[in-house]
C-alpha positions as a printed Julia matrix, in Angstrom:
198×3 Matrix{Float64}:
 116.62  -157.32  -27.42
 119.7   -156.62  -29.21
 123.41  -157.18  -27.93
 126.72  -155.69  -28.42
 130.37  -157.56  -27.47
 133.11  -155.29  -27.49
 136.71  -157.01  -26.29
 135.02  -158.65  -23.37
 132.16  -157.03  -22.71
 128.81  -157.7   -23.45
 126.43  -154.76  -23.72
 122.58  -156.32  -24.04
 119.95  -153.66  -24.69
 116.49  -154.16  -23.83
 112.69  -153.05  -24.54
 111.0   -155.4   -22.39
 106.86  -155.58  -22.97
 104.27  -152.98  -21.72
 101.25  -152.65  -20.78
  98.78  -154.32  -18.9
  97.42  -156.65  -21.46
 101.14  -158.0   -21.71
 102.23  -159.13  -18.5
 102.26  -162.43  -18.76
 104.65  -161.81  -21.42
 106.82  -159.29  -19.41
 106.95  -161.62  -16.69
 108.42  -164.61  -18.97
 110.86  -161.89  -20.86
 112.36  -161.52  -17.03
 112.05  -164.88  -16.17
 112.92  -167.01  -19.02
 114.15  -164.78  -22.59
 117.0   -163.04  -20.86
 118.68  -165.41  -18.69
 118.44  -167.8   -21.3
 120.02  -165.88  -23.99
 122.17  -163.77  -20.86
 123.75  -167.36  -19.89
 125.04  -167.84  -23.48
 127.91  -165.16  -23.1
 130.95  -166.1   -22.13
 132.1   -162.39  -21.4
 130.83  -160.3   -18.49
 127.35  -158.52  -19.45
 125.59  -155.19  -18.89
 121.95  -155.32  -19.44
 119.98  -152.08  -19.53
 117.04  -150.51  -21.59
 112.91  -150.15  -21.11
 112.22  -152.48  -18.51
 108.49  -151.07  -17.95
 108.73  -152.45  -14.47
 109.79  -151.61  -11.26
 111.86  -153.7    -8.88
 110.63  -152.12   -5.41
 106.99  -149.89   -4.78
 109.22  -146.95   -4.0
 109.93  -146.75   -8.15
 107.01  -145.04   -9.11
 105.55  -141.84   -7.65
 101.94  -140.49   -8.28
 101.16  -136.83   -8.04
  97.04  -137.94   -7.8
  95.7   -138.52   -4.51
  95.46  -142.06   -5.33
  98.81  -144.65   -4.82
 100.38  -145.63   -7.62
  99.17  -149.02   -9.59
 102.33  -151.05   -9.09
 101.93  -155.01  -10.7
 103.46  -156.75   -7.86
 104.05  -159.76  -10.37
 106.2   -157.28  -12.36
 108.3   -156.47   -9.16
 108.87  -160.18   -8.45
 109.35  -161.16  -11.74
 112.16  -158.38  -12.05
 113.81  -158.99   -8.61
 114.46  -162.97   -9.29
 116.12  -161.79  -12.91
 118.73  -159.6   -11.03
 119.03  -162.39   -8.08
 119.07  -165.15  -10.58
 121.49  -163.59  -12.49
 123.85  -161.68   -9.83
 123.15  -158.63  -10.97
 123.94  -155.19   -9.62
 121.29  -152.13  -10.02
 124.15  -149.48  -10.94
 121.58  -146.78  -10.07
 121.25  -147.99   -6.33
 124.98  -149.11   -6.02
 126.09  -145.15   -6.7
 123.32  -142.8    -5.89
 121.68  -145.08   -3.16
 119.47  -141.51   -1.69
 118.13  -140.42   -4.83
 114.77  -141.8    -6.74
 116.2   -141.89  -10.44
 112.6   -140.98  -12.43
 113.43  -141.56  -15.92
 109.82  -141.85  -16.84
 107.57  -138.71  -16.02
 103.88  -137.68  -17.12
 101.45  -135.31  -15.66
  99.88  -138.73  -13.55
 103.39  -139.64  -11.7
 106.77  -140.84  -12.44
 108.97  -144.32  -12.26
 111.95  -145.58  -12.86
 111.78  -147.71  -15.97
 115.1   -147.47  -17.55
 117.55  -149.1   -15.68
 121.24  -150.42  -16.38
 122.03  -153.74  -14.56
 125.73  -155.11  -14.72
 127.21  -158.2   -13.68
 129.24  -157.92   -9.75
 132.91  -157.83  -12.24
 131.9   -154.82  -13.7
 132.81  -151.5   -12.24
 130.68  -148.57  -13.13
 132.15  -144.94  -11.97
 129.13  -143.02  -12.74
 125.72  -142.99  -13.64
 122.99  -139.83  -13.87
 119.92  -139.45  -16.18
 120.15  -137.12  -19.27
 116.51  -135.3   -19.98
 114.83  -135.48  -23.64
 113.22  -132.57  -24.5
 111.33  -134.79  -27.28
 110.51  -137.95  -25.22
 108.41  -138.83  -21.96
 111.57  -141.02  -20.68
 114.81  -139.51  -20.05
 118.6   -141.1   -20.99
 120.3   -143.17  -18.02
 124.27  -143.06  -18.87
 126.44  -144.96  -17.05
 130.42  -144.77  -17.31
 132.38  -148.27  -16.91
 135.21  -147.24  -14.94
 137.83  -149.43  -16.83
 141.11  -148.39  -15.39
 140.46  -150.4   -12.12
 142.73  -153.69  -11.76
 139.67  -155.69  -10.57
 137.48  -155.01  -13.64
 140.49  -155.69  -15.93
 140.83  -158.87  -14.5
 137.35  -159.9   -14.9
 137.7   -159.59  -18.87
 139.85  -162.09  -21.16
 141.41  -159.0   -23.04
 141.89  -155.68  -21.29
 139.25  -153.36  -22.62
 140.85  -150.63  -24.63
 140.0   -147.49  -26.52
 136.21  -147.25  -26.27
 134.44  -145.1   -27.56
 131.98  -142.52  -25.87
 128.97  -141.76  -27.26
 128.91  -137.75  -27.3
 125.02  -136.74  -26.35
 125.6   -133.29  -26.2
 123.8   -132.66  -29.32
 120.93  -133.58  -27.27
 121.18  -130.29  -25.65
 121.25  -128.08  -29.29
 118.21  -125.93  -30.1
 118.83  -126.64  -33.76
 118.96  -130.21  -32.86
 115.72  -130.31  -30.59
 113.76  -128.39  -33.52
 114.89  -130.77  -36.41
 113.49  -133.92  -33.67
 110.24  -131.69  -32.82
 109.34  -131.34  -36.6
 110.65  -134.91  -37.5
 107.75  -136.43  -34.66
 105.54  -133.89  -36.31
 105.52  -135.34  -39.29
 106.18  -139.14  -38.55
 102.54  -138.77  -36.61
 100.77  -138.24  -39.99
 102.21  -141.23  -41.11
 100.59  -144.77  -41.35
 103.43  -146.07  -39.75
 102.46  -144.62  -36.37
 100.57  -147.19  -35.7
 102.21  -149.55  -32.77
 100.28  -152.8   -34.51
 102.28  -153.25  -37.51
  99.32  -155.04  -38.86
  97.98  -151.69  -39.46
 100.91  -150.95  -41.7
């Protein structure tokens, strides 16, 4: 977890546990880690990154014959943080009709990266960016910060912020210099997701 406050505005960015040996530990990260360091800001918050979870069955999609697994603790566990915490799922709150994968393999896909924000902040837009390089895709969101209401909601009026240009996302030269980077970070001992093993 790592957070950002920029004049009012808390940005907290997220990796939350995976796997199925860790859900005990995904389920306390929803339940306990972020609301308890999520109630420590004084300033409205966005929270958004890896959530490896789902909040409804609808989130994942399998293209075997088989349903999707989904961990019905996960989906509990997930709905009580944004209840608990007022949150709104910017996703559903502007493109209500459409599924939002940002997670695809050959099995299925599911909607693991997700931006939550607090009911004072005002997003204008969201949509999902595709990685050539990565099995999850970018989910941008615009704060729409010229609206009275979502000034209000901040102690000082948020003013020239900065967007992140990802349009060199979209470069061939770019996408190459990534492809051979992975290529040659796999032969490296620090591949390894155990540290230990470092």
């Amino acid at each position: 977890m790592i957070s950002l406050e920029i004049q009012g505005l808390t940005l907290v960015c997220i990796y939350a546990p995976s796997g199925d040996g860790r859900k005990l530990a995904r389920n306390n990260f929803f339940r306990v880690t972020i609301p308890a360091y999520c109630t420590t800001y004084r300033t409205p918050y966005v929270i958004l990154g890896d959530f490896n979870a789902v909040e409804e069955s609808t989130e994942r999609k399998s293209t075997l014959t088989n349903k999707p697994k989904v961990r019905n603790s996960d989906v509990a566990s997930l709905r009580e943080l944004s209840t608990s915490l007022e949150l709104t799922d910017v996703w559903k709150a502007i493109r209500k009709n459409e599924p939002g994968w940002t997670f695809t393999r050959p099995s299925g896909q599911a909607r693991l990266d997700r931006i939550y924000a607090q009911k004072a902040i005002a997003f204008s837009d969201i949509f999902i960016h595709t990685l050539p390089f990565s099995d999850h895709s970018a989910l941008v969101g615009s704060i729409n910060n010229s609206a009275s209401s979502h000034r209000r909601a901040f102690r000082t009026p948020i003013t020239g912020l900065w967007k992140l240009n990802s349009s060199i996302l979209c470069e061939e030269a770019y996408q190459r210099l990534m492809h051979c980077f992975l290529g040659e970070i796999s032969q490296h001992p620090y591949r390894e997701v155990d540290v230990g093993y470092w």
